[in-house]
C-alpha positions in Angstrom: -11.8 91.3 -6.1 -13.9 89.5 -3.9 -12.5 86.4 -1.7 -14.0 84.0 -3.8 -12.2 85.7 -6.6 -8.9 85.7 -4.6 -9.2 82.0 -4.1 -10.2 81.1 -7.2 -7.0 83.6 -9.0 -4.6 82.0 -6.4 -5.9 78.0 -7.4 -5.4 79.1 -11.1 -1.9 80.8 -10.5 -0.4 78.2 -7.8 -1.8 75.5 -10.5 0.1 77.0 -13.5 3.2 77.5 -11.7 3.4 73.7 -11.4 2.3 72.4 -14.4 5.1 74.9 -15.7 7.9 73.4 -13.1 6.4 70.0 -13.8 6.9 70.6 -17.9 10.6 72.0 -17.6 11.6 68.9 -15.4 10.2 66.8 -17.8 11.6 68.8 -20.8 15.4 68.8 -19.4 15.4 65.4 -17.8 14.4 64.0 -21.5 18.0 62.9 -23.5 18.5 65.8 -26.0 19.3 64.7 -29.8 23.2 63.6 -29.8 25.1 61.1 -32.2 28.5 59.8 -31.4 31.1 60.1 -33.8 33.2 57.3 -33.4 35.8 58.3 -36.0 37.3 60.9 -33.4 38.2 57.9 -31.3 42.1 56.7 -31.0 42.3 53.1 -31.0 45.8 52.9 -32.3 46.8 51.8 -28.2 49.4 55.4 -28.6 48.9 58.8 -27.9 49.0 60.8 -31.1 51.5 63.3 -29.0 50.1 66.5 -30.8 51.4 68.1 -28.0 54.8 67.8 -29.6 53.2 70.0 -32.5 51.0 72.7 -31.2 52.1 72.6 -27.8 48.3 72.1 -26.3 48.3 70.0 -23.2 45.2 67.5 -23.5 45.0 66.4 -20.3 42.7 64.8 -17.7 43.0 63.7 -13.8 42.7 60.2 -13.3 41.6 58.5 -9.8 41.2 55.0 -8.9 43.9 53.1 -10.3 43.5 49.5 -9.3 43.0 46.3 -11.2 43.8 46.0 -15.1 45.9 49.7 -15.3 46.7 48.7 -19.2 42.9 48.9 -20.3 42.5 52.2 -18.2 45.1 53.8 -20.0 43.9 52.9 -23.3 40.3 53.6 -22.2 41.8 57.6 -21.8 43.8 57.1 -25.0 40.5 56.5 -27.0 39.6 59.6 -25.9 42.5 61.3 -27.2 43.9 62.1 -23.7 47.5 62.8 -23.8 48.2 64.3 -20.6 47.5 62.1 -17.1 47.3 64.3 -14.0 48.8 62.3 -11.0 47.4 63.3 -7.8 49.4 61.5 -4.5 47.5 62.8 -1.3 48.7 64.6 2.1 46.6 65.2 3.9 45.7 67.6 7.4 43.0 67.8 10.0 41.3 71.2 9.4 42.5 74.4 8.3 43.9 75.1 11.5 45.9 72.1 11.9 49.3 72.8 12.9 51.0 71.1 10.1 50.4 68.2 7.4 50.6 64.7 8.5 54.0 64.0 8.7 56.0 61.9 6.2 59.2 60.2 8.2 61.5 59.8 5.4 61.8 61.6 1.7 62.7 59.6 -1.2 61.3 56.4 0.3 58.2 54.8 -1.2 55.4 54.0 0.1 52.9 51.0 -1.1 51.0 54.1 -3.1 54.4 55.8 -4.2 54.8 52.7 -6.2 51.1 52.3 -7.5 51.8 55.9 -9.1 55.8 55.0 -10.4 54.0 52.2 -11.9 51.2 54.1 -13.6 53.6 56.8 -14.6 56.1 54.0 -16.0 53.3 52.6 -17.9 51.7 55.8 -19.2 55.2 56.9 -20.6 55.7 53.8 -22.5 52.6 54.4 -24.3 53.4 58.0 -25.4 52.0 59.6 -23.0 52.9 62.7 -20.7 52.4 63.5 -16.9 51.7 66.5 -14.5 52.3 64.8 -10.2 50.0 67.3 -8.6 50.3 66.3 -4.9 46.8 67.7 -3.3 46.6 68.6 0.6 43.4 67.2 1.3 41.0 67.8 4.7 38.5 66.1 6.9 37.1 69.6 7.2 37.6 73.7 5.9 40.0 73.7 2.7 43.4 74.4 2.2 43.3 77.7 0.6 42.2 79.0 4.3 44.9 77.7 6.3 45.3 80.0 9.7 48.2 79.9 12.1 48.3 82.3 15.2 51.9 82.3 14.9 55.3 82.7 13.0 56.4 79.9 14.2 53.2 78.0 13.9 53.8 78.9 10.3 56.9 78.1 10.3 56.0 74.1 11.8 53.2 74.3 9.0 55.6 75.3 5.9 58.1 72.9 6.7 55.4 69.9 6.8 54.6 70.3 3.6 57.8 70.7 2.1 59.3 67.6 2.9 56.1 66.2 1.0 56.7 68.4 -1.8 60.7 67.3 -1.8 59.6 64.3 -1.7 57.2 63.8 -5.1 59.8 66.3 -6.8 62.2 63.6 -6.4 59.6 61.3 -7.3 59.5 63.5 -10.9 62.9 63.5 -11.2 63.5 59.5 -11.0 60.3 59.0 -13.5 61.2 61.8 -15.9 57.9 63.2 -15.5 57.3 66.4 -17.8 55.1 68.5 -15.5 55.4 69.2 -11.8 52.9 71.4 -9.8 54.6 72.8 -6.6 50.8 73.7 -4.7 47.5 73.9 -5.3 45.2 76.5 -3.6 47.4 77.9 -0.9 46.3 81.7 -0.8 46.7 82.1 2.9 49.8 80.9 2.9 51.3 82.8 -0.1 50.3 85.7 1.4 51.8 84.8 4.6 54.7 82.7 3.2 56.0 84.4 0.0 59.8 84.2 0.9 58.8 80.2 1.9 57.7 79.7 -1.2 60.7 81.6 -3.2 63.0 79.2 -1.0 60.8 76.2 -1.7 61.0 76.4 -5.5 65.0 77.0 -5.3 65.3 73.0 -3.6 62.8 72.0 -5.9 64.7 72.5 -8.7 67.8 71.6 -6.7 66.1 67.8 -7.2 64.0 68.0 -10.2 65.0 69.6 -13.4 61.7 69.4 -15.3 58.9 72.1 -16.0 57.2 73.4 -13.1 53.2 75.3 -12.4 51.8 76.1 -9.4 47.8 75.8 -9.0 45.9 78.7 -7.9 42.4 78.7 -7.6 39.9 80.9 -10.0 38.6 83.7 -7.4 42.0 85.9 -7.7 44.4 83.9 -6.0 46.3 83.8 -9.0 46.8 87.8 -8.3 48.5 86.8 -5.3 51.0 85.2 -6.1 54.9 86.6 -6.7 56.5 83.8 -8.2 54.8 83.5 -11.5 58.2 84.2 -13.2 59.9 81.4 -11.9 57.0 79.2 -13.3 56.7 77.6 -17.0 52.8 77.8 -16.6 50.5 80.2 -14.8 48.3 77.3 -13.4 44.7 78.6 -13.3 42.0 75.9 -11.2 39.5 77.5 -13.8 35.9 76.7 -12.2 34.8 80.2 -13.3 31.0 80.8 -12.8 29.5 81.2 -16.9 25.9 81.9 -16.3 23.4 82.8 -13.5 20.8 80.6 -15.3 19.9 76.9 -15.1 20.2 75.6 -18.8 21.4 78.3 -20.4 22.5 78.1 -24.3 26.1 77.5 -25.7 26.2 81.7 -26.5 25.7 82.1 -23.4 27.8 80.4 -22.3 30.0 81.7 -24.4 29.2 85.2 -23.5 29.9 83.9 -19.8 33.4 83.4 -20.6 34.5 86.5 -22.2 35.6 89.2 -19.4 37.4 85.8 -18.0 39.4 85.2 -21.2 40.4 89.1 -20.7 41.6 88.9 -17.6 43.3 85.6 -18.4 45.2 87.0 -21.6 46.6 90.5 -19.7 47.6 87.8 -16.7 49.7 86.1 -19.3 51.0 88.8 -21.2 52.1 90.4 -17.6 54.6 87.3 -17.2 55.4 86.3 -20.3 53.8 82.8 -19.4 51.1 80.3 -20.7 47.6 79.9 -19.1 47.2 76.6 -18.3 43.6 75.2 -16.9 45.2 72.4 -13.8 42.0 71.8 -13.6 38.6 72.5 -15.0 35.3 70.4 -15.0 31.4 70.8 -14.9 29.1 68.6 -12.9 25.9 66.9 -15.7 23.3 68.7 -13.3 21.6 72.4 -15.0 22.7 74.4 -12.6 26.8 73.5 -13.5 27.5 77.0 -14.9 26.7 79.1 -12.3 28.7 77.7 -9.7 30.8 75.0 -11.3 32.9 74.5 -8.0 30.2 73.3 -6.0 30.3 69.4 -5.4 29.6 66.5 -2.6 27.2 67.5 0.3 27.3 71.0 -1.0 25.4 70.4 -4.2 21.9 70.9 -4.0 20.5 67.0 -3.5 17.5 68.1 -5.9 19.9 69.0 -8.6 18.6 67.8 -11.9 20.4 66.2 -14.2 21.5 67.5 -17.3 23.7 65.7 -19.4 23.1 69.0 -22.2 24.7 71.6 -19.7 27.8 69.7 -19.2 28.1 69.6 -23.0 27.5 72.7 -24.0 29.8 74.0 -20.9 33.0 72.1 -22.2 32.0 73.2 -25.9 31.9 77.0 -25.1 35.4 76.5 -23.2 36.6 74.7 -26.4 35.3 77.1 -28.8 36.3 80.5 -26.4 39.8 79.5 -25.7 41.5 76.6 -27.7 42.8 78.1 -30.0 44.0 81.6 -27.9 48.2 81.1 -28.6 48.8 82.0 -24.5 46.2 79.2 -23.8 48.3 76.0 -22.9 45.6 73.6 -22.4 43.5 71.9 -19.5 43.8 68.8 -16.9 39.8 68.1 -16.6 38.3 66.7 -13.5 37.9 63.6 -13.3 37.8 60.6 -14.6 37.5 57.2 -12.7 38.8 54.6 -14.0 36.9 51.0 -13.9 33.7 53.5 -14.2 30.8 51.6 -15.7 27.7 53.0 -17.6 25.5 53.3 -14.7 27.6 56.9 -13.7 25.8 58.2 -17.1 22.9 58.6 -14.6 24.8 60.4 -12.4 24.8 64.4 -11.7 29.3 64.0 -10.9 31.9 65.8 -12.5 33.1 63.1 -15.1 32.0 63.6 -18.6 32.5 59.2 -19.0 29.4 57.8 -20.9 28.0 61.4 -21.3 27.8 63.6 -23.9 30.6 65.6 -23.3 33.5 63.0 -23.1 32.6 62.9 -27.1 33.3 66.6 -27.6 36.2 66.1 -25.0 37.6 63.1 -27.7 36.7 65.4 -30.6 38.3 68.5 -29.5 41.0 66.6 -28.6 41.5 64.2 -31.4 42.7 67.7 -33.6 45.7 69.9 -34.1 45.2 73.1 -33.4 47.0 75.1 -36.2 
């Protein structure tokens, strides 16, 4: 081929290639065919409590809970959300930080102890149920990594973070709440710690007499852990990866889920427990299946949005495990409360004013038999 040739091919083939990229932006970026059903919506002002019948817990985790609370709760109620995860903060430096910021007194409240008694207070009255997930959050690394040098630099660590655990377990107790989750993605430290957290759970139920989980994260943490049997759920944060594909269609999606639900059902029927998802979301961006925990500065900032791919991610979890007897249910991530229309536009994790909080409502909104 001569180098006129060569030119001329590579023009053509460099040309192609981006009136193909060029045609697939335009074709996902486009609003696929949806109608709303608004007859799945609740707008009784009460939860429907099917919890109470098959047991399923319907759940989402709520942020930003200022201003008029009564039209936020009814705002999740219309969406046939019937379990509220409650998420008080602690927070630490990095993952070597020598313990968690330290709370001076347990069992006194704070000005945002008593933003959440009233929420919870408020919730309950309306038929509602709660999970108080207290999160460990940091300015940078992430909890499941934490690294001491020492015993005793383990031991300074550990005991931080129990006096804020005591403390929201009292919290539970005072506020009747149904669901308390001891930790959420500590792997380090339960493979450090185990006898800490064996000790831990004992005073925990020394103040709080309610159901307990504890929140290990998807990549096999939930192997690690010993204390399964002392649980009433196996807490699963369930941001499995479904596809290596941007786009990709609700079987395979599907498809995506099925050496998971394996794994999932023999993890169950080791400890006699129920699976339940503490939390599970999808971003509205394409690429949301193949790594669904990705999220802030992390994400890609030429991530295109895809209202579609959220759907169809949240319908191939409905469809795959709903209805699996050892599956308990999900607390999805998030929803933010006063959130207007414009987030539609948005590439985030909440499914409000997209697509999917409809199939959220409508998968919801049913008794599973």
């Amino acid at each position: 081929m001569s180098d006129k040739n060569l030119s001329l091919y590579s023009f053509i083939l460099i040309f192609s290639t981006c009136i193909f990229l060029i045609i697939g932006s335009c074709r996902e970026a486009r609003p696929y065919e949806f109608v709303w059903d608004a007859s799945v919506e609740n707008h009784t002002g009460v939860s429907k409590d099917l919890y109470k019948y098959d047991g399923k817990h319907r759940g989402m985790t709520a942020f930003r809970w200022r201003g008029d609370i009564d039209t936020s709760i009814n705002d999740l109620l219309e969406n046939n959300i019937e379990w509220l995860s409650m998420v008080p903060y602690m927070y630490q430096e990095t993952e070597r930080t020598k313990q968690v910021r330290p709370r001076e007194e347990i069992g006194a409240w704070t000005r945002w102890d008593s933003l959440y008694i009233q929420v919870i207070d408020k919730v309950h009255a309306q038929g509602m149920h709660v999970m108080l997930k207290p999160h460990l959050w940091m300015r940078d690394g992430w909890r499941s990594n934490i690294t001491m040098d020492t015993d005793e630099e383990w031991d300074l660590w550990f005991d931080s973070y129990r006096r804020h655990v005591i403390h929201y377990a009292m919290m539970a107790q005072l506020l009747d709440v149904e669901l308390f989750c001891i930790g959420t993605e500590f792997n380090s430290s339960i493979l450090k710690q185990p006898d800490k957290w064996e000790d831990l759970i004992d005073e925990v139920k020394s103040v709080y007499d309610g159901q307990l989980t504890f929140a290990a994260n998807w990549d096999g943490e939930h192997h690690n852990v010993k204390f399964w049997d002392q649980m009433d759920y196996i807490g699963v944060q369930a941001y499995f990866p479904l596809s290596n594909k941007l786009s990709p269609t609700l079987p395979e999606l599907k498809r995506g889920w099925t050496k998971h639900k394996r794994m999932l059902k023999r993890l169950s029927k080791k400890y006699d427990k129920p699976i339940l998802f503490s939390e599970v979301g999808y971003r509205s961006d394409a690429s949301a299946a193949i790594e669904p925990w990705v999220w802030g500065e992390a994400l890609d900032s030429l991530a295109t949005q895809s209202q579609e791919t959220q759907n169809l991610a949240y319908e191939a979890l409905f469809q795959s495990l709903w209805e699996e007897d050892w599956f308990a249910g999900m607390y999805i991530w998030q929803w933010r409360n006063q959130a207007t229309e414009h987030i539609s536009n948005s590439i985030d994790f909440t499914p409000q004013f997209k697509q999917a909080q409809h199939t959220i409502a409508k998968w919801y909104g049913v008794e599973v038999k």
